[in-house]
N, C-alpha and C positions, 0 to 999 in steps of 0.2 A: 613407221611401217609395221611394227610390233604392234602395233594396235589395232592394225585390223584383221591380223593372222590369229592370235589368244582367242579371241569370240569362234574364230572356228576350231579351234584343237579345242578348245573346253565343250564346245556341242559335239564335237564328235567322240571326245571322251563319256559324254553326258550319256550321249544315244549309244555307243555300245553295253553302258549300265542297261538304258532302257530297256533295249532290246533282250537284253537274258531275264531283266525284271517282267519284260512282256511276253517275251515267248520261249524261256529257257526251259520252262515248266513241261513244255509241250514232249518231249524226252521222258516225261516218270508221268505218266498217266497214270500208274497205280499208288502213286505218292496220294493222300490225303488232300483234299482241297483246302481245307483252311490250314493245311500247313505248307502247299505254296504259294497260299495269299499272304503269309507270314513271311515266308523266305521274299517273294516277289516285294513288298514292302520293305524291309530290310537292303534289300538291291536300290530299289529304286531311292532311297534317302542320299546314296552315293552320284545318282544320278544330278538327282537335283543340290547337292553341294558342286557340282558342276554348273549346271544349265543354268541357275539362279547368278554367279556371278559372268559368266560367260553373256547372259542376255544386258546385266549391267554394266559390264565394261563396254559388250558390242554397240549398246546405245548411243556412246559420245562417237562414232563413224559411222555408223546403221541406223536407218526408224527401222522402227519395229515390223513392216511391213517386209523388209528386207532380212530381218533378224529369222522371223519364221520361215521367210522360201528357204535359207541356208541350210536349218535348220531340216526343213522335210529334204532339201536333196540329199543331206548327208547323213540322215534316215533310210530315204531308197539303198545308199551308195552299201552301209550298215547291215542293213535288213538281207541284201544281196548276199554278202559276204556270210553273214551268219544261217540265212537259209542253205548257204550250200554247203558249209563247210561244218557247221556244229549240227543241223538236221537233216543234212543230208536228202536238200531234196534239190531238185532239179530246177532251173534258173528256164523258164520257157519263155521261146520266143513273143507270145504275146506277154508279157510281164515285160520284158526290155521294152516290146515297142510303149506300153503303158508309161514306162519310166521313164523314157524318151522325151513323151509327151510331155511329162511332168517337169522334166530338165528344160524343154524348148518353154513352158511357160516360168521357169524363173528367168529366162532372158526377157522376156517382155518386162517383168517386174523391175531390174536392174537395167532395161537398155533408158540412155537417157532420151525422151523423147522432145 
């Protein structure tokens, strides 16, 4: 059962790196640009000491096809959390119903047909 929970706690560790590596920056606009490509890089290396074994463990219970939908839904799930809470902007209803859609198409990907 551990084996198929680990692929998702490590993506979703992976993508909360990602997330401030991709848009933490967005906060110090008057920060230097290649010093938050530097800082953003430095993030993201944590990221992917994540997502690198996280995609290789999830492989012996996931194809890869299955490894990315998780992957983006717990990016949406992410990206929500930290747009509202660290940048403080507003979750709008067309953004849910977008994510919605995004959420109903990893059930096609996972439903067994």
């Amino acid at each position: 059962m551990i084996k198929y929970f680990a692929p998702i706690v490590l993506l979703t560790i992976s993508n909360i790196f990602m997330t401030f590596a991709w848009y933490g920056h967005l906060k110090y606009k008057n920060t230097a640009l290649w010093t938050v490509i530097l800082i953003s890089w430095g993030i993201a290396f944590f990221e992917y000491c994540f997502q690198v074994p996280a995609n290789r463990i999830g492989h012996e219970v996931y194809d890869a096809a299955h490894l990315k939908t998780i992957q983006e839904v717990i990016t949406l799930v992410v990206f929500c959390f930290f747009s509202v809470f660290y940048l403080k902007e507003d979750l709008k209803w067309n953004y849910i119903v977008g994510f919605v859609l995004i959420i109903l198409a990893a059930f096609f990907v996972f439903k067994k047909w």
